[in-house]
C-alpha positions as CSV (number, residue, x, y, z in Angstrom):
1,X,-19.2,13.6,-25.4
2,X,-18.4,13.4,-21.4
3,X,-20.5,9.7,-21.8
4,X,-18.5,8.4,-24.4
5,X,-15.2,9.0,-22.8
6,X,-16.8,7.9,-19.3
7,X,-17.9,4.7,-21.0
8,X,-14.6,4.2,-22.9
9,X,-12.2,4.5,-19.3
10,X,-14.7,2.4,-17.5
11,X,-14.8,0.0,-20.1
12,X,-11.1,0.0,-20.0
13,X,-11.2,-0.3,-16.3
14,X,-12.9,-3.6,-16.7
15,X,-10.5,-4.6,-19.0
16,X,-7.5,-4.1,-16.8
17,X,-9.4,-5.8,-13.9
18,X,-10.3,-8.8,-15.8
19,X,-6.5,-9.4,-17.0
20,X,-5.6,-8.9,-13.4
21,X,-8.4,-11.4,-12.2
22,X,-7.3,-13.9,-15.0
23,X,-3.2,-13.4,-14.1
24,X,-3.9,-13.8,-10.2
25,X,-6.0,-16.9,-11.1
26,X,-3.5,-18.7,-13.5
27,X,-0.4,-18.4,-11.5
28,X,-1.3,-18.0,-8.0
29,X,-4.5,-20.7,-8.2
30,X,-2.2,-23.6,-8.2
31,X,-0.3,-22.3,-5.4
32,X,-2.8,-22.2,-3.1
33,X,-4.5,-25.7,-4.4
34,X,-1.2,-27.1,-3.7
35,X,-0.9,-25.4,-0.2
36,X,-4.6,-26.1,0.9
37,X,-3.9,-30.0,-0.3
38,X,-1.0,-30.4,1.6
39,X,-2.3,-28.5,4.6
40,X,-2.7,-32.0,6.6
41,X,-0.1,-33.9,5.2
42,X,2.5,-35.5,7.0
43,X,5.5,-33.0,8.7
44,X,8.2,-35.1,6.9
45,X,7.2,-33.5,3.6
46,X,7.7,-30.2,4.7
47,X,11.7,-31.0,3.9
48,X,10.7,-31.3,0.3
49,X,9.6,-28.1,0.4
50,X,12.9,-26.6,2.2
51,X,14.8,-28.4,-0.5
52,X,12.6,-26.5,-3.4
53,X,13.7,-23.3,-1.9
54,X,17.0,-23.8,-1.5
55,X,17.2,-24.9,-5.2
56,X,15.5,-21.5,-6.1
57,X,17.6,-19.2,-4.0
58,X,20.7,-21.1,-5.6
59,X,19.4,-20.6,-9.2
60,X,18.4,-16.6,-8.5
């Protein structure tokens, strides 16, 4: 009985820590794609960026 319920919570564990994989993956993947991309680019862009978050903190 203590094995089936062992089994069941890790089982559940893995469950969780796939979702949590899967959600980190999908939404914070293409940030850092983006980021490591434009690691070298030119310094001009970076205004672009500025501009983004300005837009954001003015929509919040």
């Amino acid at each position: 009985m203590i094995a089936k319920t062992t089994i069941a919570r890790a089982s559940m564990s893995a469950a969780i820590l796939l979702r949590m994989v899967f959600f980190v993956i999908v939404l914070i993947g293409p940030i850092g794609a983006f980021a490591a991309l434009h690691a070298n680019s030119d310094p001009d862009n970076h205004r672009a960026g500025l501009v983004l978050f300005v837009s954001l903190e003015r929509a919040g």
